[in-house]
Residue, then its C-alpha position, 0 to 999 in steps of 0.5 A: x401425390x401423398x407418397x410425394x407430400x410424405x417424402x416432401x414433408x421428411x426432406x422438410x423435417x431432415x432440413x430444419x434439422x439439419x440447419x439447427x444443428x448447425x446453427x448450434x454448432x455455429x453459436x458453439x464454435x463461436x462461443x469456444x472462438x470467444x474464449x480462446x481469444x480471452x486465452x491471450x487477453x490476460x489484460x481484462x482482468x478474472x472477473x471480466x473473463x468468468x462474466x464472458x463465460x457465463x454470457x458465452x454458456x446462456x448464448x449457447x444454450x438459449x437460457x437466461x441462467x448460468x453459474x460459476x462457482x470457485x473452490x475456497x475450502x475442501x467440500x465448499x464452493x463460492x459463487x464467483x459470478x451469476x447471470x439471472x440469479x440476482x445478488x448471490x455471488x460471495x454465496x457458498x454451497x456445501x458439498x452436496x448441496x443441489x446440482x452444483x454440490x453433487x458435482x462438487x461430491x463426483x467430479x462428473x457432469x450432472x445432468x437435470x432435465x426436470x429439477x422438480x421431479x428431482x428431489x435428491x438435488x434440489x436447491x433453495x436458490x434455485x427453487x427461487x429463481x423457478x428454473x428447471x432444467x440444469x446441466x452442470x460441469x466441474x472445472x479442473x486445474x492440474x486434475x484438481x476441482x477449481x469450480x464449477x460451470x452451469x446453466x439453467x432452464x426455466x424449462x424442462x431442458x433434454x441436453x444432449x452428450x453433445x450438450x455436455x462436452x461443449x459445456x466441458x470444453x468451455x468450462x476448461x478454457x474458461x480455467x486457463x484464461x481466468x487463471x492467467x488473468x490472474x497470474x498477469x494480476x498478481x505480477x502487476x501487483x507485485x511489480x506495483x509493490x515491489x516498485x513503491x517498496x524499492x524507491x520507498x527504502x532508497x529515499x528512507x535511508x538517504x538520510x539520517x535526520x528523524x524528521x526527514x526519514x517521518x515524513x518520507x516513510x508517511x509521504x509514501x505510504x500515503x501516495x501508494x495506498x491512495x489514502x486522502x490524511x495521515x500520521x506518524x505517532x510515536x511512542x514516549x520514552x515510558x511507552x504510555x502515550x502517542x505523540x504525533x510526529x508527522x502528518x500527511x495531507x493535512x496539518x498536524x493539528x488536523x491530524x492528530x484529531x483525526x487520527x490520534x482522537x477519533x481513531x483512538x480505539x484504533x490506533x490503541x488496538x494496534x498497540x497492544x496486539x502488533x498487528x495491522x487493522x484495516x477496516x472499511x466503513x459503510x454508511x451506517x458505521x461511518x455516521x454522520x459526521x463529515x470527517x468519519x473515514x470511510x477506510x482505515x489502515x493503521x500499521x505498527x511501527x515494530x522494532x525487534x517485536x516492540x512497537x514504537x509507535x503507529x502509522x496511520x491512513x485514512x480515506x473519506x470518500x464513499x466507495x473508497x477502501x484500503x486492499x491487502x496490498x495496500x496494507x502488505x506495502x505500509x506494513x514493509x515500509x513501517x518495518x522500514x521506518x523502525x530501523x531508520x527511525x531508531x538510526x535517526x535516534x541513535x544519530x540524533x544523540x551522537x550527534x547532540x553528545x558531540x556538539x555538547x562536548x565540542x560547546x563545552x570545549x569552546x567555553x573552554x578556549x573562552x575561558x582560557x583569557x578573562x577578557x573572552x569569557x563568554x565571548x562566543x555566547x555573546x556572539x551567537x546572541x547579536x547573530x541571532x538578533x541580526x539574523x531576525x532582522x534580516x528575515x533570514x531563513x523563515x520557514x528553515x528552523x534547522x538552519x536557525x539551529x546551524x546558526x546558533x551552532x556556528x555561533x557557539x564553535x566559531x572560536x574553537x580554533x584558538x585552541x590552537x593558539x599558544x596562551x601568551x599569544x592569546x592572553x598576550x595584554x600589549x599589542x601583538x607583533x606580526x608574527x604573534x598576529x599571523x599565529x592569531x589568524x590561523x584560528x579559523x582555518x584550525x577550527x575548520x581542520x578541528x570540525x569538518x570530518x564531523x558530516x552532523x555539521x554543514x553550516x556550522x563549517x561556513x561560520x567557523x572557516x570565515x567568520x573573520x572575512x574581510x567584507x571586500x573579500x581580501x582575505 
């Protein structure tokens, strides 16, 4: 009966061991399972993917503890996530610091099945958290050490070789997946930039007025970097002083308070070192007051190495903040903004040479008979006027402008009518009057290749319409 009871008892003992074995085996398979299926879920995102391996590693080992830890210099790792360690990921270990550093120093698995009665790899942080047994393994990348995998015991922990080669199995299916998360993170991004790059450029160089090519550029660079106001300020013909030029998400006057007055230290900064400045702001920084950013992006606006002004981005809400691709973007389009804004100028003052000259010929033509001295400033004048009257184009002062313009150039034409017919005292015959009302038609032949007029062109060609469309 006792040989029996012994047998019965060794059969029991095989059994139990047998079916733990397996149900290791079972929660190892599971875990690998788990993260061959991350290998193709490149959507979740790094940070995801390292938390699933840590909470794949304590599954399997029973524990409560695990680490990951990513390369970022040469002998120094970051903490990348943690479980059961509380706030320490952003955390570098050195070279040899505790059972992640001596992995870091050998490239092999460590192994601890007691840290207390291991001096050599003792570690403050771990110390802290009271954990015991420690089994660690490096992660590789094209046979460089990218980090570091590991999970802890608030026990003494025997791991077995199989222990450590389903921890090295994981650990180097974890690399694969987080580094084509990764990879699929920065193509998004790319793709992101590129494409708010690509119809940013298009829409600024669709035009060459100064004011228009201001506010798409800012237009922009606010809606892609998700900023709440903005600015474009530009500097004076002495580069001294910003003058703000156009606002986003608020008006000018706001603006230019927020941005260019409480920002000032910012916004000068930028200035003299040519360099962006992106900063984010917490709670204490931020002050007290309702209209303190909490994030900032402020660009230079450079044009061959020298600044010409500023763009400038604020956001006001708590847990808000500008990224790198945020300021990569701003910074290509105010790179952007440079050259349309100088093309703007340089368009803006062929254009006011142009139109001076040709005012300064219809003067002329007025002047050539004494009875029509001054005649088309007195013109432009009771347009204006009447124009007032009407309510004409309220909010549209280019076209007040293109008004006024017309006005000014609508007789030009009669530069192709002889002297004696246009000083002519007696009344004209038909053939003299014929000659006269070809001047509009001349004008218009004299002006419309210049595209700086539109408007203009209208006033000149019809300004001698009949009312009843007759001609």
């Amino acid at each position: 009966l006792a040989r029996w009871a012994g047998i019965a008892v060794e059969n029991s003992h095989m059994l139990e061991k047998a079916t733990g074995q397996a149900s290791k085996l079972d929660t190892a398979i599971n875990a690998l399972g788990e993260m061959a299926h991350s290998l193709t879920t490149v959507t979740e995102g790094a940070g995801v993917l390292e938390r699933k391996t840590l909470e794949a590693a304590t599954r399997l080992y029973g524990v409560d503890h695990a680490m990951l830890t990513r390369s970022v210099a040469e002998g120094k790792h970051r903490i990348s996530e943690a479980i059961g360690f509380g706030e320490v990921s952003g955390a570098e270990i050195q070279n040899g610091q505790g059972v992640v550093g001596a992995v870091m120093l050998s490239g092999q698995p460590v192994v601890i099945t007691d840290l207390s009665s291991s001096w050599e790899v003792q570690d403050p942080n771990l110390t802290n958290n009271h954990v015991r047994g420690a089994l660690s393994v490096p992660m590789f990348e094209d046979k460089k050490l990218w980090g570091t995998l590991s999970v802890f015991d608030t026990n003494a922990h025997g791991w077995t070789e199989d222990d450590v080669r389903v921890l090295t199995t994981l650990a180097n299916e974890s690399v694969v997946a987080v580094k084509n998360a990764e990879l699929y993170d920065t193509s998004k991004r790319m793709i992101w930039e590129l494409s708010n790059l690509h119809e940013g450029l298009k829409a600024v160089t669709s035009t060459l007025d100064l004011d228009d090519v201001l506010e798409i550029v800012l237009g922009w660079a606010g809606k892609a970097a998700e900023a709440q106001i903005g600015c474009i300020a530009l500097l004076d013909d002495d580069k001294k002083a910003l003058t703000l030029s156009s606002s986003y998400g608020t008006d000018q006057v706001t603006a230019k308070r927020l941005a260019l007055e409480m920002g000032a230290d910012i916004c000068d900064e930028v200035i003299h070192e040519r360099k962006p400045v992106m900063e984010q702001m917490d709670d204490a920084q931020s002050g007290s007051g309702p209209l303190n950013p909490r994030a900032v992006l402020c660009v230079p606006i450079l044009l061959r190495e020298e600044p010409t002004g500023i763009l400038f981005l604020a956001k006001y809400q708590a847990g808000t903040f500008f990224t790198d691709d945020h300021r990569r973007l701003v910074t290509s389009l105010a790179a952007q903004a440079a050259i349309s804004i100088d093309n703007a100028k340089l368009f803006k003052s062929r254009e006011e040479v142009t139109i001076a000259a040709l005012k300064a010929l219809a003067k002329a033509v007025d002047a050539r008979d004494p009875y029509t001295a001054g005649h088309s400033d007195r013109v432009t004048q009771y347009s204006l006027v009447i124009a007032k009257q009407m309510n004409y184009a309220p909010d549209n002062p280019e076209a007040w402008r293109r008004l006024e313009q017309g006005g000014l150039l609508h007789d030009i034409g009669k530069i192709g009518v002889p002297d004696a017919v246009l000083s002519k005292p007696g009344k004209l015959t038909t053939e003299e009057f014929d000659l006269m009302k070809k001047h509009p038609v001349i004008g218009w032949e004299i002006l419309h290749d210049l595209k700086m007029l539109t408007d203009e062109l209208v006033i000149v060609r019809s300004h001698h319409e009949r009312a009843d469309g007759k001609g």
